[in-house]
N, C-alpha and C positions, 0 to 999 in steps of 0.2 A: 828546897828544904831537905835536910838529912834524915834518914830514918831512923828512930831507935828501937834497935831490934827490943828492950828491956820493957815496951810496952806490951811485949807476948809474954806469958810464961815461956817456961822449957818446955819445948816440946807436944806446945800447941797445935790444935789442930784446929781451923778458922772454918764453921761451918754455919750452915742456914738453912732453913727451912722456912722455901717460898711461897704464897699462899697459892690456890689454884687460877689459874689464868689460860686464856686463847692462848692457842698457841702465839712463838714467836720467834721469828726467823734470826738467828746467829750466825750463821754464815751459809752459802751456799755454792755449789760447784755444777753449772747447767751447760747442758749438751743437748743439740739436735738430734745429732746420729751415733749418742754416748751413754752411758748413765748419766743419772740426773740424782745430785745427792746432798741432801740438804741437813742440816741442824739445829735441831728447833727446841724449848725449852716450854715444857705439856705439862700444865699441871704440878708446875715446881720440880719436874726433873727435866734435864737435858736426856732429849732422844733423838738418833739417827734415824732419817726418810732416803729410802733407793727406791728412783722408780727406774724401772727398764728402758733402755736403749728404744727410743722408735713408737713410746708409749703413748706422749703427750706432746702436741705442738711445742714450738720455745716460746712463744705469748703467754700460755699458759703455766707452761715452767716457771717462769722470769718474776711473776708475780703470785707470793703469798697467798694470795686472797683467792682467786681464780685456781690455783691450785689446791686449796681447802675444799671447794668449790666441787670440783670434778672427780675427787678420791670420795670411795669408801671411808666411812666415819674412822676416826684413827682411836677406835676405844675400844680395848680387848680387857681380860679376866686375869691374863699376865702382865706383869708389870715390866713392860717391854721395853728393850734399849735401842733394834732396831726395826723397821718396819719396809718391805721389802713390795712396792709395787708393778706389777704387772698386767697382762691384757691374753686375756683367754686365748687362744687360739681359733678357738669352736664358737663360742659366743659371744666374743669381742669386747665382753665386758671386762671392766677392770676390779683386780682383786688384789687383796691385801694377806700377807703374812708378815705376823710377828714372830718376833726373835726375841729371848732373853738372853743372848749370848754374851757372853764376859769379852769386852774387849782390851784390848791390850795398853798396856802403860808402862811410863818412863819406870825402869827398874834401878838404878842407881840413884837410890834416894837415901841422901849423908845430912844434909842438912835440918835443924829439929823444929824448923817449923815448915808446916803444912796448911795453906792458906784453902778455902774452898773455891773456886772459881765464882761462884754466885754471890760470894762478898765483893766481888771487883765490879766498880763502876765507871764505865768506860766514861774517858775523860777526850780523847783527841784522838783518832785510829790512826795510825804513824803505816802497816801496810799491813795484809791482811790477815796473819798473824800474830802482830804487833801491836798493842795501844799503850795508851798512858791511863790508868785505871787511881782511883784512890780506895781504902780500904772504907767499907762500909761501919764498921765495927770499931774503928778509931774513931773518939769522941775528942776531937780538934776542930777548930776554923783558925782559916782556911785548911781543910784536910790535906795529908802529904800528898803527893804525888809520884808514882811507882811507876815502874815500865814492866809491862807483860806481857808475855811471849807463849800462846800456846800453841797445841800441836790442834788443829782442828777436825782433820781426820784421820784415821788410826792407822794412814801409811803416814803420816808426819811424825810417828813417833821417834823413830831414829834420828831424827834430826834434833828434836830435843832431848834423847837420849844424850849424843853426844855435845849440846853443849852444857850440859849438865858436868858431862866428865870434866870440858876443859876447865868452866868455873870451879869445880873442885878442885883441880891441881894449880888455878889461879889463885885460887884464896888467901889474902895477905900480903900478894905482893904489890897491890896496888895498877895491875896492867890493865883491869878492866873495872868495869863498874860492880859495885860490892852485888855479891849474892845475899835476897834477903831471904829468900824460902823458895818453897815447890807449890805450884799451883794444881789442883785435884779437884776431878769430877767425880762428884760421889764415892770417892775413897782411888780413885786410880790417879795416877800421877802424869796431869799432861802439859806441864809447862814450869816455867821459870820465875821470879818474883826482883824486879830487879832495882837499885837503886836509878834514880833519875841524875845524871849529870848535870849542872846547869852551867849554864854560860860557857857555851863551847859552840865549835864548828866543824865542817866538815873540814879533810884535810885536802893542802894542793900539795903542787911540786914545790914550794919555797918549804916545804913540811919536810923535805926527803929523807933529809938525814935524823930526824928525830923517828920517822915512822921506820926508816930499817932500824933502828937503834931498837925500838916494840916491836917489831917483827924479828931481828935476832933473839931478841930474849924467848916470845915465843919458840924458834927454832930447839933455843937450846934445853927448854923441857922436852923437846921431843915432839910437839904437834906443828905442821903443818894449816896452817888458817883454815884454807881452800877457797878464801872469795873476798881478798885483798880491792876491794872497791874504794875510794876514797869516803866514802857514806860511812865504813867499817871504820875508822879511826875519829875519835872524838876530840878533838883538839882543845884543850885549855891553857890558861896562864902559864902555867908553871909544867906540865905534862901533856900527855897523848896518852888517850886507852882506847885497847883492840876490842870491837861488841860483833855480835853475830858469828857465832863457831860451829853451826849448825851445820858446815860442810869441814868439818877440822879431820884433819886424820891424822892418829896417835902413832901408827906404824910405816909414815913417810921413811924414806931414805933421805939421803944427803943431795940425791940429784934434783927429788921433789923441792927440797929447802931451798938448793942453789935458783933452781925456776922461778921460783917462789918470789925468789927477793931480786932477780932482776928484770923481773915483768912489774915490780912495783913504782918503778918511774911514769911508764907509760900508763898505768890504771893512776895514777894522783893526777895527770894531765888530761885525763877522757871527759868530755864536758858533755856527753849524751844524758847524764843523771843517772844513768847506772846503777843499782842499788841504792838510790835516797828515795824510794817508796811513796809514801803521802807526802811525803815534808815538802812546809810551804817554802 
């Protein structure tokens, strides 16, 4: 199913307010001899959890519940984004500090819708950044089906920074799946919104010359892909579109381009699964 953007107004902004709930876990990033840094949605806002390096077994980490368990209560007077734990030195006990600190977000934001991320209902998680979401706020059945890409923590953001830029300079020409908006947590910008392709595949070598065919056109705006996987090329009836630019770079030279496109035979023959993430 296609999307029509004419179901938003101009320059909508897709927002929610969700009622109070247990926490609940959105992603997480666990280490034994690491930080340990989790994402959790309290109370109808998304908040960041860092506990310290060396803090908490990984049994404990690994599961939600057992770690609600063994922290200090996560309920302060600030309306906090992040919450930073640690372990006394002197009396081993563990303690909690809050942060209302402004974190950072995708800055090149062109496009005029602005969807909220708490509108998106995960539909099939494709890889850990990635799902198939439908909009909560469309009143259809079966509702559409979108692809969403966010940054889930706030060193991911240059990565959706930049595929931001290349789906801008994409726009129109038809090399990638259509841009439908920007996805935002509580007013910061950390992700993409994107049309779902259907009836397609991954690409092989019998693909070759269609995929340098999208990968010179890429070249010749100037960006560089940076992760020419065969998972990255969508292959349909009639076309091939380039997804995931997340590693794209706008200021390659000619020798990066040249590398580029003749290391792409042997990446359409790699049958490790390389970059196809959940896909079944």
């Amino acid at each position: 199913m296609i999307f029509d953007a004419s179901q938003f107004s101009q320059g909508t902004i897709i927002m929610s307010t969700p009622p109070a709930q247990n926490p609940q876990l959105l992603a997480m990033e666990i280490s034994a001899n690491d930080e340990s840094e989790y994402r959790l949605l309290i109370d109808g806002r998304i908040r960041y959890l860092s506990v310290a390096a060396r803090t908490l077994d990984i049994d404990t980490l690994r599961f939600l519940p057992d770690l609600l368990e063994a922290l200090p209560p996560l309920h302060s007077p600030k309306d906090w984004t992040v919450a930073y734990i640690t372990r006394d030195p002197n009396t081993s006990e563990l303690k909690v500090v809050f942060s209302e600190e402004q974190l950072t977000g995708v800055q090149n934001i062109w496009h005029p819708q602005i969807i909220d991320c708490l509108r998106l209902k995960r539909v099939k998680q494709l890889t850990p950044a990635v799902f198939e979401a439908s909009l909560t706020t469309l009143d259809s059945s079966p509702p559409p089906i979108f692809i969403a890409k966010i940054a889930r923590w706030e060193w991911e953001i240059p990565r959706i920074e930049r595929e931001t830029q290349v789906y801008y300079v994409l726009q129109g020409t038809g090399m990638a799946p259509r841009f439908l908006g920007h996805i935002a947590e509580h007013g910061r910008v950390i992700g993409v919104l994107l049309e779902k392709v259907e009836r397609v595949r991954e690409a092989g070598i019998e693909d070759l010359a269609s995929c340098e065919e999208a990968v010179e056109r890429l070249h010749t705006l100037g960006f560089v892909h940076g992760d020419l996987n065969r998972f990255n090329f969508l292959v349909g009836k009639d076309s091939i579109k380039l997804i995931d630019f997340e590693n794209s770079n706008p200021e390659a030279d000619r020798d990066d381009m040249r590398w580029e496109s003749e290391g792409l035979a042997a990446q359409l023959q790699e049958n490790t699964g390389r970059g196809g993430g959940f896909r079944i």
